[in-house]
C-alpha positions in Angstrom: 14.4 10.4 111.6 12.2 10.9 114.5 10.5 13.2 116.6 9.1 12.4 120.0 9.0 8.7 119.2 7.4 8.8 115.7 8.5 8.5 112.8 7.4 10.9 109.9 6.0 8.1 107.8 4.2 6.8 110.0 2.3 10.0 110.9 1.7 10.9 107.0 -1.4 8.5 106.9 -3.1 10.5 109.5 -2.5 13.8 108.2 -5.8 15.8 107.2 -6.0 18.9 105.4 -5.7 21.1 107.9 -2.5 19.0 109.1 -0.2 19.2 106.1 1.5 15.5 105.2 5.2 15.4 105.8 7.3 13.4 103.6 10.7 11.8 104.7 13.5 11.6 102.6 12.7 7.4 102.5 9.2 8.3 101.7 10.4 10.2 98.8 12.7 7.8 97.6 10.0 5.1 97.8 7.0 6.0 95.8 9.1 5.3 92.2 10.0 1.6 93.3 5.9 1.5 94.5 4.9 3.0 91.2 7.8 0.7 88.8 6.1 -2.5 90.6 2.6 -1.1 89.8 3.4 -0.8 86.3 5.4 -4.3 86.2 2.0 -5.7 87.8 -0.3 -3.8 85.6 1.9 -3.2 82.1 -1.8 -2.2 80.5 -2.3 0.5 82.5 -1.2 3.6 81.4 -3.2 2.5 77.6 -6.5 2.0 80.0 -5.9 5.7 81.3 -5.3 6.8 77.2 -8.3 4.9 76.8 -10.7 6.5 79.0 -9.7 9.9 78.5 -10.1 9.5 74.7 -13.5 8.2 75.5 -14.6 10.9 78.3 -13.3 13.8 75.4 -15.0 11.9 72.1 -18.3 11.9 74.6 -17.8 15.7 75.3 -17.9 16.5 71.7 -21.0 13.9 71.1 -22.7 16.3 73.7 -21.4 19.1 72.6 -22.1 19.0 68.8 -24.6 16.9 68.3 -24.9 14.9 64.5 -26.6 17.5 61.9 -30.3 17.3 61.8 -31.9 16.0 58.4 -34.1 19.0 59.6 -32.3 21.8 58.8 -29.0 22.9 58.5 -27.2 25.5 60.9 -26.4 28.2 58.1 -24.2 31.6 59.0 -26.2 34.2 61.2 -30.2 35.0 61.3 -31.9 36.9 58.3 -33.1 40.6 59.0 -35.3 40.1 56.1 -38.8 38.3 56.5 -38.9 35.0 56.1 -40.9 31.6 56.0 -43.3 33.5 54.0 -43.7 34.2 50.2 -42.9 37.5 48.7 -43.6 38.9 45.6 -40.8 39.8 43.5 -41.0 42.4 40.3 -39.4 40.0 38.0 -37.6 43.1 36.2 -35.2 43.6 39.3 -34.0 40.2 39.7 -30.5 40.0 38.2 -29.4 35.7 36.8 -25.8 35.5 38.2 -25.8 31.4 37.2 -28.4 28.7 37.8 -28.5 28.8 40.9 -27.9 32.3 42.5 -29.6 35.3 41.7 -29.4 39.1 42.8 -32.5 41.0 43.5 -32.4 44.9 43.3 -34.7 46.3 45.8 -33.4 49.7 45.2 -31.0 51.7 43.7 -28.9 51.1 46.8 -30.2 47.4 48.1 -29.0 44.6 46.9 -29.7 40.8 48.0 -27.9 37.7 46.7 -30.2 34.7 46.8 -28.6 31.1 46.9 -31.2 29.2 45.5 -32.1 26.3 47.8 -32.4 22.8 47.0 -29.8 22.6 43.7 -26.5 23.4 42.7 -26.0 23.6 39.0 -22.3 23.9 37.3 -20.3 26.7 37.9 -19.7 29.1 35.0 -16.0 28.3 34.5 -14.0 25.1 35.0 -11.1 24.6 37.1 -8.9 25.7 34.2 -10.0 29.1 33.8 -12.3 28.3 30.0 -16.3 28.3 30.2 -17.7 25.4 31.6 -20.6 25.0 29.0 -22.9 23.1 31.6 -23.2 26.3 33.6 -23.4 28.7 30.9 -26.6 26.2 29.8 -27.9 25.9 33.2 -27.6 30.1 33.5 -29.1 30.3 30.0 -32.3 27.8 31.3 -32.7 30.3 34.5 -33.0 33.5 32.7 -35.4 32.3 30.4 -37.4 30.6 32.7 -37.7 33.9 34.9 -38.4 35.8 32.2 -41.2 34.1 30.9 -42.5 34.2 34.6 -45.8 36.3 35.4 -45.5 35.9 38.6 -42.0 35.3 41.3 -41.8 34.9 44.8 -39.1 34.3 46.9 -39.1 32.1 50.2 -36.3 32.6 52.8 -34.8 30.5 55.3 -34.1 32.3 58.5 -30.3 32.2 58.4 -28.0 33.0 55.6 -25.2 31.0 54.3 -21.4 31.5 55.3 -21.3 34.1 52.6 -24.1 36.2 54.1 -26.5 35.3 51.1 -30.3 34.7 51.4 -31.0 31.1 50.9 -34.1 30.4 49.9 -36.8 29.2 47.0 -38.1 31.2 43.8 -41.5 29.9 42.6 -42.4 30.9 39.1 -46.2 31.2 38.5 -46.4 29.1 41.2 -44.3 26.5 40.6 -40.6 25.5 42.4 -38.0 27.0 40.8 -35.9 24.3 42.0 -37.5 21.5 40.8 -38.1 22.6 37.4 -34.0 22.8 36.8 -33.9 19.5 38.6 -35.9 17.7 36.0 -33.8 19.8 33.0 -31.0 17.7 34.2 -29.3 20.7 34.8 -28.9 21.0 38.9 -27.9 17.8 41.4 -30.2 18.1 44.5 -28.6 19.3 47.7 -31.3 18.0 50.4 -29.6 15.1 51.4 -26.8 16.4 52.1 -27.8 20.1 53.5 -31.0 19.0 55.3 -34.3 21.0 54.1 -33.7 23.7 55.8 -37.0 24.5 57.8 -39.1 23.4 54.5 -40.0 19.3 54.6 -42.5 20.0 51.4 -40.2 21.9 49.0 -37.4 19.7 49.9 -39.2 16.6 49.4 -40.1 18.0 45.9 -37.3 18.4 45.3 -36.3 15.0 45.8 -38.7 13.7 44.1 -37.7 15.4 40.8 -34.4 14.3 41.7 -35.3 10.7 41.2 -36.3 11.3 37.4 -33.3 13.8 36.2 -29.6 13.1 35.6 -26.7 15.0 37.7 -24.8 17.2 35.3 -21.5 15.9 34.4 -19.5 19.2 34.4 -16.3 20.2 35.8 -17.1 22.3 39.9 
């Protein structure tokens, strides 16, 4: 149709935004026979458009979330306790839970659960509900190690782990904790795969005893 000598269609390329385009009923019908010879053209099209928008998304995420540092480790949220320091510990009011988690009695009314950093020993029971005897070892070597201790301190991490638990080191008259149930054989090492967690030296003693001691074959 027309209207003072122009045709709709022909006015549509002109059209700015404050001058609304106007489609004809041929214009309409048109644009799926343009876009069905497009694609007969160009049959790889629509998998270049999948294409880029899987890229432009995976490069969101990249930027987003970056790779985990062998730094540290992003934990659950930030300790109220002091950390990056070591504390004495009365001996007497630290509770052995397994080999490597411990409960420390402040007061009749505070508790804190340590997760021992740098290890993880066998759990106390197997999969089947019976003892695991591994753990019960590794639980027995911790208790008797602590006990003979003169002297604990405790260093925390500045976050706590997605159970709410201090994570940090016990050192025993001075000595890591860690790396003594490392070269037991009792404990694997959990550095490489948990990062050191704000502490390079204790995690690269840890390591270290790593390389001499034999991971625990026991049921987790």
């Amino acid at each position: 149709m027309g209207l003072g000598g122009f045709e709709f269609s022909r006015v549509a390329p002109f059209a700015t935004a404050s001058r609304p385009v106007l489609q004809t009923h041929s214009m309409t019908k048109a644009q799926p026979e343009e876009r069905r010879r497009v694609r007969r053209r160009h049959p790889h099209l629509p998998g270049v458009r999948i294409l880029t928008a899987l890229t432009t998304s995976w490069l969101v995420v990249t930027l987003a979330f970056p790779a985990g540092s062998a730094e540290t480790e992003t934990h659950g949220r930030p300790t109220r306790r002091d950390h990056g320091m070591r504390l004495r510990v009365d001996p007497r009011n630290i509770r052995i839970m397994d080999g490597d988690t411990a409960e420390i009695s402040w007061s009749p009314t505070q508790k804190e659960t340590v997760r021992v950093l740098g290890i993880d020993t066998p759990e106390l029971f197997k999969s089947d509900g019976k003892k695991n005897l591994a753990g019960l070892e590794a639980r027995g070597f911790a208790k008797g190690a602590f006990a003979m201790a003169g002297d604990v301190q405790l260093l925390r991490a500045r976050t706590l782990d997605r159970f709410n638990r201090t994570l940090g080191y016990f050192f025993l008259d001075g000595r890591n904790y860690s790396v003594l149930v490392l070269r037991a054989g009792m404990a694997s090492e959990t550095v490489t795969r948990f990062g050191n967690n704000g502490f390079p030296h204790e995690a690269e003693e840890v390591i270290e005893a790593s390389r001499s001691s034999h991971r625990p074959s026991a049921d987790r």
